[in-house]
mmCIF file of the N, C-alpha and C atoms, coordinates in Angstrom:
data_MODEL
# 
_entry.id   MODEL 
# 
loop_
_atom_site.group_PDB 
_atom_site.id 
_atom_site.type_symbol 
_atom_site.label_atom_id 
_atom_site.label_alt_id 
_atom_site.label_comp_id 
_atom_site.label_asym_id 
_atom_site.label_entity_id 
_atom_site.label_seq_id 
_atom_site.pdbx_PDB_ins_code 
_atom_site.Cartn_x 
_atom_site.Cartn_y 
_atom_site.Cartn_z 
_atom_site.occupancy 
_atom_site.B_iso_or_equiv 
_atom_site.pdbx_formal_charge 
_atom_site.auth_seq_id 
_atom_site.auth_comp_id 
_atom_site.auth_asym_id 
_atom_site.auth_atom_id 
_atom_site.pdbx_PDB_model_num 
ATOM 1   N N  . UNK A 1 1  ? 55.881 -48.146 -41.087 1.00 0.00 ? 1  UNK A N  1 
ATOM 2   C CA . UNK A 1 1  ? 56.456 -49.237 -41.827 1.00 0.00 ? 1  UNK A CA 1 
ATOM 3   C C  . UNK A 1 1  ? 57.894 -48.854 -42.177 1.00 0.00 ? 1  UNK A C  1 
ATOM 4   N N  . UNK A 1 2  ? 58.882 -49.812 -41.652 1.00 0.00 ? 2  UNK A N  1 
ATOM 5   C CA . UNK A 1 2  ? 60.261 -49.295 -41.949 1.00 0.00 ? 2  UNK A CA 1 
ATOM 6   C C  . UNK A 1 2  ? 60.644 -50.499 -42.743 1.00 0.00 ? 2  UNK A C  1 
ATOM 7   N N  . UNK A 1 3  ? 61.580 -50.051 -43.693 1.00 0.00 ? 3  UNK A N  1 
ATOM 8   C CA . UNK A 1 3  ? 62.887 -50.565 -44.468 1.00 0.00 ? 3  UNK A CA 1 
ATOM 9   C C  . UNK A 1 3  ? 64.112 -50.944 -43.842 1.00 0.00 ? 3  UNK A C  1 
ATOM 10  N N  . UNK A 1 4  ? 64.301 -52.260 -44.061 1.00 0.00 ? 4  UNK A N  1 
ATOM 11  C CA . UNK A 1 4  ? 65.633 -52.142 -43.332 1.00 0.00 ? 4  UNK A CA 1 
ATOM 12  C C  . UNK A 1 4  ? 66.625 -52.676 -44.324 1.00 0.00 ? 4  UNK A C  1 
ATOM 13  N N  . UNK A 1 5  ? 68.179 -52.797 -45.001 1.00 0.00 ? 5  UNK A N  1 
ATOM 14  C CA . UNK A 1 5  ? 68.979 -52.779 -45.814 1.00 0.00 ? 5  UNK A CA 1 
ATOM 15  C C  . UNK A 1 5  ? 69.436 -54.292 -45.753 1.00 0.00 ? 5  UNK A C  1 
ATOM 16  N N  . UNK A 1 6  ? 69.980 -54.744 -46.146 1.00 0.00 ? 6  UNK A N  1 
ATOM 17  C CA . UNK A 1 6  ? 71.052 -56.364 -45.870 1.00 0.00 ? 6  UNK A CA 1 
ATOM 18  C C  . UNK A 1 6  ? 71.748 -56.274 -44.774 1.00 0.00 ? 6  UNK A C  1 
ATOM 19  N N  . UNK A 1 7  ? 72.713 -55.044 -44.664 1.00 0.00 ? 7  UNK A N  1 
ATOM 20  C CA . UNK A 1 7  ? 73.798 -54.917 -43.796 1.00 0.00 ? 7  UNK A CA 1 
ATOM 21  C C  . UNK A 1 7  ? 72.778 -54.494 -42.363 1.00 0.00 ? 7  UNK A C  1 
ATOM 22  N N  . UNK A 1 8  ? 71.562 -54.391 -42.367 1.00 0.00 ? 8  UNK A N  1 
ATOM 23  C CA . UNK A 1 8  ? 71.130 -53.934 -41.145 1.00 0.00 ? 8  UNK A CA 1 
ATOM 24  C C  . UNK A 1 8  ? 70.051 -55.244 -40.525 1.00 0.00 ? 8  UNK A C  1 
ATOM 25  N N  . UNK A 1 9  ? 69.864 -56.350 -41.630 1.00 0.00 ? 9  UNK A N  1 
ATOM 26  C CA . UNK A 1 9  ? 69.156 -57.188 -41.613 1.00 0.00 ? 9  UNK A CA 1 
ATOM 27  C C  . UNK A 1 9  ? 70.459 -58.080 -40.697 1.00 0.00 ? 9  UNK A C  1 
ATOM 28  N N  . UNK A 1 10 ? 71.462 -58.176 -41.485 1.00 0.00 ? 10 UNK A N  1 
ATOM 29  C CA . UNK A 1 10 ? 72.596 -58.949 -40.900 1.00 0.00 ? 10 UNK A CA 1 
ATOM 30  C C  . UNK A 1 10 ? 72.759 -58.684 -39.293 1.00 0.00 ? 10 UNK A C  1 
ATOM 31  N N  . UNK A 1 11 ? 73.142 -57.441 -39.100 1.00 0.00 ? 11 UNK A N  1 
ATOM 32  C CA . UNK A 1 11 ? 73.308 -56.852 -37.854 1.00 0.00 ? 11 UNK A CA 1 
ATOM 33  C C  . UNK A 1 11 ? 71.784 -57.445 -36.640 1.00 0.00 ? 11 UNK A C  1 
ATOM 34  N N  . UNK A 1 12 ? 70.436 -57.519 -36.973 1.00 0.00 ? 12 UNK A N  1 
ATOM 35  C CA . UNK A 1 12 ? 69.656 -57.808 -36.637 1.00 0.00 ? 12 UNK A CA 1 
ATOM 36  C C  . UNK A 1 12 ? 69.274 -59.249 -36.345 1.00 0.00 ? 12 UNK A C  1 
ATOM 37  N N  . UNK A 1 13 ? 70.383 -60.065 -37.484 1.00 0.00 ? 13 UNK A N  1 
ATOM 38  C CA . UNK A 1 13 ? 70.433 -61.665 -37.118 1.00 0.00 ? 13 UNK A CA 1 
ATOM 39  C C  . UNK A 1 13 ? 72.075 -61.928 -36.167 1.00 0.00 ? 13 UNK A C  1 
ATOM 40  N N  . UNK A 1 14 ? 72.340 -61.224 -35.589 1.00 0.00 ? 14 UNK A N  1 
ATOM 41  C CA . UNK A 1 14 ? 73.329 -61.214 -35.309 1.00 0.00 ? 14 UNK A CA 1 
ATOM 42  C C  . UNK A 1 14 ? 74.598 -61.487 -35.491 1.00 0.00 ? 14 UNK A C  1 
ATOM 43  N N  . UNK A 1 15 ? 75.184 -60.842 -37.035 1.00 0.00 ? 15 UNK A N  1 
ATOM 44  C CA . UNK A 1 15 ? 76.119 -60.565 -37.809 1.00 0.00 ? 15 UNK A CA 1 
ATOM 45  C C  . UNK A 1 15 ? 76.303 -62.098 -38.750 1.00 0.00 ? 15 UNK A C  1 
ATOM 46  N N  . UNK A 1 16 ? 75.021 -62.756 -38.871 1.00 0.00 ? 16 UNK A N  1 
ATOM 47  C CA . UNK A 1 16 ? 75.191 -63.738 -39.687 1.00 0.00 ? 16 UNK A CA 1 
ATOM 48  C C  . UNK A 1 16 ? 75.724 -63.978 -41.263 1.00 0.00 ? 16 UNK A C  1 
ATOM 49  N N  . UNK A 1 17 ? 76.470 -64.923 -41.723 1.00 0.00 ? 17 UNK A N  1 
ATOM 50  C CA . UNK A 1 17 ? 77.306 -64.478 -42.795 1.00 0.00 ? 17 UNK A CA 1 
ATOM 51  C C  . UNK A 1 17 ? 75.952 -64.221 -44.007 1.00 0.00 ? 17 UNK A C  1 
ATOM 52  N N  . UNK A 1 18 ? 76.483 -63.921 -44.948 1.00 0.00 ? 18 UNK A N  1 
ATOM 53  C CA . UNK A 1 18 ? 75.416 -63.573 -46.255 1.00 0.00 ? 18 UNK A CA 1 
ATOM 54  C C  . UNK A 1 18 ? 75.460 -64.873 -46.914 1.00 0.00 ? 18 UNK A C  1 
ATOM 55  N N  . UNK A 1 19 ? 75.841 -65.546 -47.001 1.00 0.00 ? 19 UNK A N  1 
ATOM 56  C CA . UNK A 1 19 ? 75.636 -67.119 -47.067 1.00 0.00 ? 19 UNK A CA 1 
ATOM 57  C C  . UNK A 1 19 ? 74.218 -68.107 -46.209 1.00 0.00 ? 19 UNK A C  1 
ATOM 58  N N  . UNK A 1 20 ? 74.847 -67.739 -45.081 1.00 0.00 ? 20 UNK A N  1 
ATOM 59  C CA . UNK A 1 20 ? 73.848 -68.499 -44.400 1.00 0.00 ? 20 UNK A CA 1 
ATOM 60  C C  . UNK A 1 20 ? 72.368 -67.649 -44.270 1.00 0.00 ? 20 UNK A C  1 
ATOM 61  N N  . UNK A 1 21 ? 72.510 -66.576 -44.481 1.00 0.00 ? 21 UNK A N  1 
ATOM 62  C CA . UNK A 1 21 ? 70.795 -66.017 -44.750 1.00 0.00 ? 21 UNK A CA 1 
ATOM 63  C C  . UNK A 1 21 ? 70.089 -65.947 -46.050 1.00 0.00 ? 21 UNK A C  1 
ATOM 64  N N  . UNK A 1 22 ? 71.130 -66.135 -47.093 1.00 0.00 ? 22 UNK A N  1 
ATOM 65  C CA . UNK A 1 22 ? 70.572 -66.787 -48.331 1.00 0.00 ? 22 UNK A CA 1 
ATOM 66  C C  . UNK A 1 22 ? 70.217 -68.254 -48.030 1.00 0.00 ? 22 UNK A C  1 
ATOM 67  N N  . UNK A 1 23 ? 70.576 -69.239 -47.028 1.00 0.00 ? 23 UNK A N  1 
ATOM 68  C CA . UNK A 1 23 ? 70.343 -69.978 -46.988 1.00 0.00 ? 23 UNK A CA 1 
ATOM 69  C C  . UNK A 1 23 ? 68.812 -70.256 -46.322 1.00 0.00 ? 23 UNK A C  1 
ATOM 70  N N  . UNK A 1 24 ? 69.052 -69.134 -45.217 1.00 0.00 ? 24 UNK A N  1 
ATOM 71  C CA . UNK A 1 24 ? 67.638 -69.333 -44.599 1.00 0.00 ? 24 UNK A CA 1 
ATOM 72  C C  . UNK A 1 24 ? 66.165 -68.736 -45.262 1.00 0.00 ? 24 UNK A C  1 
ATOM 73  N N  . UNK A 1 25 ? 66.620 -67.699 -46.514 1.00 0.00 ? 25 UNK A N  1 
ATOM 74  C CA . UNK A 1 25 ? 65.397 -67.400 -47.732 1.00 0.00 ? 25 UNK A CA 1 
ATOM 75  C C  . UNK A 1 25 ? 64.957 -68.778 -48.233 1.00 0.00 ? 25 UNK A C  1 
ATOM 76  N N  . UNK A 1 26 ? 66.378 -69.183 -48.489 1.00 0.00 ? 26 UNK A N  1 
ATOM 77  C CA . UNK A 1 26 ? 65.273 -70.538 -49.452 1.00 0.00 ? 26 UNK A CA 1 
ATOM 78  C C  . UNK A 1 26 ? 65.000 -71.821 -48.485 1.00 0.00 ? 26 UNK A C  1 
ATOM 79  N N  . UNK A 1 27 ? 64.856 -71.782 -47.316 1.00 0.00 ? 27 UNK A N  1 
ATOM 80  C CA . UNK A 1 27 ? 64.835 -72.779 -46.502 1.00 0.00 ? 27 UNK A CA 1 
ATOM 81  C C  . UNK A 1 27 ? 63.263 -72.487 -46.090 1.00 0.00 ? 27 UNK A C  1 
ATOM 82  N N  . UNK A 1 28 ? 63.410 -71.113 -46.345 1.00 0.00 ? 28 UNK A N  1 
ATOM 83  C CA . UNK A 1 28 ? 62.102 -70.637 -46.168 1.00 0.00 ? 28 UNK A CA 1 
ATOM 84  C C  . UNK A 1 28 ? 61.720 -70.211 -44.199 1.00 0.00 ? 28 UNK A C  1 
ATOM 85  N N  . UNK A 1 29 ? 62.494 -69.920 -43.834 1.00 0.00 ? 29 UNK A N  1 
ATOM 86  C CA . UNK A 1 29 ? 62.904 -69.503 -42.582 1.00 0.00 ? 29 UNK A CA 1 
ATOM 87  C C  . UNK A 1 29 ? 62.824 -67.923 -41.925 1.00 0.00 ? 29 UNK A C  1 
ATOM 88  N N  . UNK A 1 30 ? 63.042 -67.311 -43.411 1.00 0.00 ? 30 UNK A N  1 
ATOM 89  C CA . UNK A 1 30 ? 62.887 -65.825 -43.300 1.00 0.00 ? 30 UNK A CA 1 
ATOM 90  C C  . UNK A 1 30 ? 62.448 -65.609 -44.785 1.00 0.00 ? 30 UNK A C  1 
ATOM 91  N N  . UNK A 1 31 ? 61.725 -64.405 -44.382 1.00 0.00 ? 31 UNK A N  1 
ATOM 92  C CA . UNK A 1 31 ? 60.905 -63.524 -45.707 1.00 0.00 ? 31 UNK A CA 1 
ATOM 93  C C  . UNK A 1 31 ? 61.943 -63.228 -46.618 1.00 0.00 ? 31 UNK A C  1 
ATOM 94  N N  . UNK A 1 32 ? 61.773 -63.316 -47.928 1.00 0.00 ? 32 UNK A N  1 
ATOM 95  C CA . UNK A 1 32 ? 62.444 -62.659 -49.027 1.00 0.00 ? 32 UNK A CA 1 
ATOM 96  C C  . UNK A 1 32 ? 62.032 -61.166 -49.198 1.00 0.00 ? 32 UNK A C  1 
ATOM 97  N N  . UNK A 1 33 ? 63.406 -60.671 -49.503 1.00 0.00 ? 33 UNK A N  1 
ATOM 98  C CA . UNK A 1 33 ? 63.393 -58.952 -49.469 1.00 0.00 ? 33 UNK A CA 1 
ATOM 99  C C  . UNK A 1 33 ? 62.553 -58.630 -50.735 1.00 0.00 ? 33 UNK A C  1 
ATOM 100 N N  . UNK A 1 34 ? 62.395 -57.239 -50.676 1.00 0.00 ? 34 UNK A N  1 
ATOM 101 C CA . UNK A 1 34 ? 61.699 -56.464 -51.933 1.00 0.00 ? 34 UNK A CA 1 
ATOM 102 C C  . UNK A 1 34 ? 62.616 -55.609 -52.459 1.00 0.00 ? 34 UNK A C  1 
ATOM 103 N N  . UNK A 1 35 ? 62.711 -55.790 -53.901 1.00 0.00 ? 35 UNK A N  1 
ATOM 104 C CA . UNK A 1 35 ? 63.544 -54.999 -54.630 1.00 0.00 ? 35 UNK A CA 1 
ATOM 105 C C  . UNK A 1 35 ? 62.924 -53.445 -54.795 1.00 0.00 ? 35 UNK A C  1 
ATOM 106 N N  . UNK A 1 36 ? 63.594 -52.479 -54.399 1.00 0.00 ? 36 UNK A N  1 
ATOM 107 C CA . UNK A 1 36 ? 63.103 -51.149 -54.587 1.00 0.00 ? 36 UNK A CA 1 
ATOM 108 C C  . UNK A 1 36 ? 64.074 -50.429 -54.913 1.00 0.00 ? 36 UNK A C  1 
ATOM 109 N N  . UNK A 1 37 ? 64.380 -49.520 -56.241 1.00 0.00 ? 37 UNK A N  1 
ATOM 110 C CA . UNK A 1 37 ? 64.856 -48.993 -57.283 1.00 0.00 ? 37 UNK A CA 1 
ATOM 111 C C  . UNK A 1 37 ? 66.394 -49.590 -56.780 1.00 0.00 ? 37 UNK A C  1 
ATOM 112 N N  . UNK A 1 38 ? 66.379 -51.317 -57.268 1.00 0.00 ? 38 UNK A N  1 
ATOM 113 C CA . UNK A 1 38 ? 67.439 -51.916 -57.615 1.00 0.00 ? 38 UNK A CA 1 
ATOM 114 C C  . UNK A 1 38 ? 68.232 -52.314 -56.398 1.00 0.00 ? 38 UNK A C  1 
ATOM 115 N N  . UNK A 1 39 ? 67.844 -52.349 -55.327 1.00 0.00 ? 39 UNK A N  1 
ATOM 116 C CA . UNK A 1 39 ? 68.444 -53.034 -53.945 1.00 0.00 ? 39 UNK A CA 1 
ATOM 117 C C  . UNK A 1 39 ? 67.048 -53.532 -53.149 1.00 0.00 ? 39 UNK A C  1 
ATOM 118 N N  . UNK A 1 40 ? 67.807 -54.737 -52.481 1.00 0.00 ? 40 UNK A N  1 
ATOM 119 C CA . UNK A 1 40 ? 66.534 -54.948 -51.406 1.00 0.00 ? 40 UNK A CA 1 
ATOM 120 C C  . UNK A 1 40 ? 66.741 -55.049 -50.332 1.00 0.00 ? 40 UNK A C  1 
ATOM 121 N N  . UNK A 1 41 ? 65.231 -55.122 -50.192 1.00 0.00 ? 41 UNK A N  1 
ATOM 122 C CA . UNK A 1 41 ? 65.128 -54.085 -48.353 1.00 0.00 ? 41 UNK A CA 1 
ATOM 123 C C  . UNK A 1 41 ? 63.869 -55.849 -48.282 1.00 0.00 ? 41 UNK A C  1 
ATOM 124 N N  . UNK A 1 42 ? 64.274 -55.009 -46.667 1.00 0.00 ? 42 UNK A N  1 
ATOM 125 C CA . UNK A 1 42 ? 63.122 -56.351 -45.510 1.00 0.00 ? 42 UNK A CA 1 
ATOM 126 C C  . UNK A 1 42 ? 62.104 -55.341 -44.776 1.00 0.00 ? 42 UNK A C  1 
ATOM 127 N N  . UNK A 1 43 ? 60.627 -55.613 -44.682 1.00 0.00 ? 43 UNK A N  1 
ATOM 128 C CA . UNK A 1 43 ? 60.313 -54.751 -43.829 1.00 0.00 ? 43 UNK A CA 1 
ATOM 129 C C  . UNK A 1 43 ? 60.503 -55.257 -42.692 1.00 0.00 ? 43 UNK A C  1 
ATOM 130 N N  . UNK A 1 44 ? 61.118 -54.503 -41.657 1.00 0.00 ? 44 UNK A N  1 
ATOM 131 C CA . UNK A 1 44 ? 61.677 -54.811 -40.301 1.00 0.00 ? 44 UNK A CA 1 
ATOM 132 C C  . UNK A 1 44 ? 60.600 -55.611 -39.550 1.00 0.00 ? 44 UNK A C  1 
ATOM 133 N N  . UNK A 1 45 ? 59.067 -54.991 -39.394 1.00 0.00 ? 45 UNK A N  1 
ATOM 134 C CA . UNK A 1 45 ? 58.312 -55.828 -38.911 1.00 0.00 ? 45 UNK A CA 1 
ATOM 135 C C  . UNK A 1 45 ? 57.815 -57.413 -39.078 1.00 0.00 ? 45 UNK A C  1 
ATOM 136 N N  . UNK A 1 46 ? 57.860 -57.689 -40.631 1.00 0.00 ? 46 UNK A N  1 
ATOM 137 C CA . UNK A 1 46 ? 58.159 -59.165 -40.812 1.00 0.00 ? 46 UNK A CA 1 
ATOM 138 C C  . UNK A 1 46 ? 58.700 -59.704 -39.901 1.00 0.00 ? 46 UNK A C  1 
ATOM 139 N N  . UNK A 1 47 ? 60.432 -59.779 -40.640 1.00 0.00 ? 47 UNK A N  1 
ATOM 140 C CA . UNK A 1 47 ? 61.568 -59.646 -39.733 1.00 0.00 ? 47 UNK A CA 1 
ATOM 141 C C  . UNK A 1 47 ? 61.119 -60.203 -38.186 1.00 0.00 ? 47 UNK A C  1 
ATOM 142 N N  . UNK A 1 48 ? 60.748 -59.091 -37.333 1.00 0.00 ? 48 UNK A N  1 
ATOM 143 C CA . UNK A 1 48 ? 60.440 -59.344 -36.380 1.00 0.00 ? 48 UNK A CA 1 
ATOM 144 C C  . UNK A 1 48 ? 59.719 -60.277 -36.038 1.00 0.00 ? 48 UNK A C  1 
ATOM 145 N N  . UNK A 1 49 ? 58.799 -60.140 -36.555 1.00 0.00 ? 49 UNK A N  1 
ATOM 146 C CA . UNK A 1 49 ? 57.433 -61.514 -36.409 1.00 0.00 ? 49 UNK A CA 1 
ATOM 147 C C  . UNK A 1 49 ? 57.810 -62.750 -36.606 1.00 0.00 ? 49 UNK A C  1 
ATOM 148 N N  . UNK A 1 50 ? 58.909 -62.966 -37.848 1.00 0.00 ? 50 UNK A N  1 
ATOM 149 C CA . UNK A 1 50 ? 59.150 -64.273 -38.016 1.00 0.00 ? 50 UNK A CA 1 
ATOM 150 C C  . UNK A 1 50 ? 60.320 -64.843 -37.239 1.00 0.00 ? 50 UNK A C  1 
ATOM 151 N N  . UNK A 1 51 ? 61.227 -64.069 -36.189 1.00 0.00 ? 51 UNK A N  1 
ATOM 152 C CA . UNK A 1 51 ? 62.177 -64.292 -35.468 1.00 0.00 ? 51 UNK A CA 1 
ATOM 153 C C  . UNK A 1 51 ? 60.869 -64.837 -34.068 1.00 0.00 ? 51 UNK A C  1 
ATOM 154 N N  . UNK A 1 52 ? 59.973 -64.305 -33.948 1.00 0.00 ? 52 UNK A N  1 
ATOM 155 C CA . UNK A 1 52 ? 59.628 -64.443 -32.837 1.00 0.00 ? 52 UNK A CA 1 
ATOM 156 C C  . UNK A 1 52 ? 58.872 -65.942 -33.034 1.00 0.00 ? 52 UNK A C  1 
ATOM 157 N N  . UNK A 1 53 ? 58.573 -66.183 -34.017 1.00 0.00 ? 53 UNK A N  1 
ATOM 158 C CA . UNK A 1 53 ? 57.769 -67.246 -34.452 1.00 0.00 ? 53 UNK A CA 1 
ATOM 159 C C  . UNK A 1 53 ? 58.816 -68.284 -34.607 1.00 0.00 ? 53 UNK A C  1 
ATOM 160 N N  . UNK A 1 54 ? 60.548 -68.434 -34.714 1.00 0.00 ? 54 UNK A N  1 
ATOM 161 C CA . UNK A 1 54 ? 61.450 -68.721 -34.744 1.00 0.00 ? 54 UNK A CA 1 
ATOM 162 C C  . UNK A 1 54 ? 61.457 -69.492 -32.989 1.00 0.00 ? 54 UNK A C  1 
ATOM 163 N N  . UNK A 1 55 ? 62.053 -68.631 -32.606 1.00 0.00 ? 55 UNK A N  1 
ATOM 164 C CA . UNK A 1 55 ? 62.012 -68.471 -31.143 1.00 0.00 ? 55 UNK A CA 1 
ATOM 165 C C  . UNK A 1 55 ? 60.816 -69.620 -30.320 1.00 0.00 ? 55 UNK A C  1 
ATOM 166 N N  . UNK A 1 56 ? 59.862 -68.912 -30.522 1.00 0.00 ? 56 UNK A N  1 
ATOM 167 C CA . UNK A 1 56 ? 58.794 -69.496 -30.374 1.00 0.00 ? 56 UNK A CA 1 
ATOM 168 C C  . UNK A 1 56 ? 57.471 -70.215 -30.568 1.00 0.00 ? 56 UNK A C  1 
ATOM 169 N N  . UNK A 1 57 ? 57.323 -71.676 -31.267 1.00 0.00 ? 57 UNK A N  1 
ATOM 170 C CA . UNK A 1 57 ? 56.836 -72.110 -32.472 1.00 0.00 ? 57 UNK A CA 1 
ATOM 171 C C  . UNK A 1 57 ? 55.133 -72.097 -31.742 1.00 0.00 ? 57 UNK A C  1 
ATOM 172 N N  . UNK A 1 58 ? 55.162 -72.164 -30.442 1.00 0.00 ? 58 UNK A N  1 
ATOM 173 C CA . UNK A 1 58 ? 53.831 -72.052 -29.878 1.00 0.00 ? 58 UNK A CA 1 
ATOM 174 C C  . UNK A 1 58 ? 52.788 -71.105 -29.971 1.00 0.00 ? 58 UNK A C  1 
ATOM 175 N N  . UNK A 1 59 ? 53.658 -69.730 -30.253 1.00 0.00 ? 59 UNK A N  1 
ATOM 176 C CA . UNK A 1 59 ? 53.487 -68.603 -30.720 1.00 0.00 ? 59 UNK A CA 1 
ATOM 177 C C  . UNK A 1 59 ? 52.429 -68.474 -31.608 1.00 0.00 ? 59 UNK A C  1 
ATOM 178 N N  . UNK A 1 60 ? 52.504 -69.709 -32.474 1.00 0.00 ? 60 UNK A N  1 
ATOM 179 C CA . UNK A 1 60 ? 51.804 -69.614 -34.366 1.00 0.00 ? 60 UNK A CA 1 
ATOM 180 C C  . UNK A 1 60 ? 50.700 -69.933 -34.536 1.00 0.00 ? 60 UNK A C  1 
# 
């Protein structure tokens, strides 16, 4: 189970602004991070799952 940071979440949506992925939390599009001792993290595998489910709605 990995952690991944904002700046590595970004890099992973392909350098999308921090605007528009706050946008896609509450759009409800992507998982909301977990706060752990005062920053939050994504677990990467979510992440993954829900890009693919993105991608591919047949998938679900």
């Amino acid at each position: 189970m990995k952690y991944i940071t904002f700046t590595e979440l970004r890099a992973k949506l392909g350098g999308r602004s921090r605007s528009a992925i706050y946008l896609d939390f509450e759009a409800g599009r992507l998982p909301r991070g977990v706060k752990l001792g005062g920053k939050l993290y994504w677990l990467e595998a979510d992440i993954d799952t829900r890009l693919r489910e993105l991608r591919d709605p047949a998938s679900n």
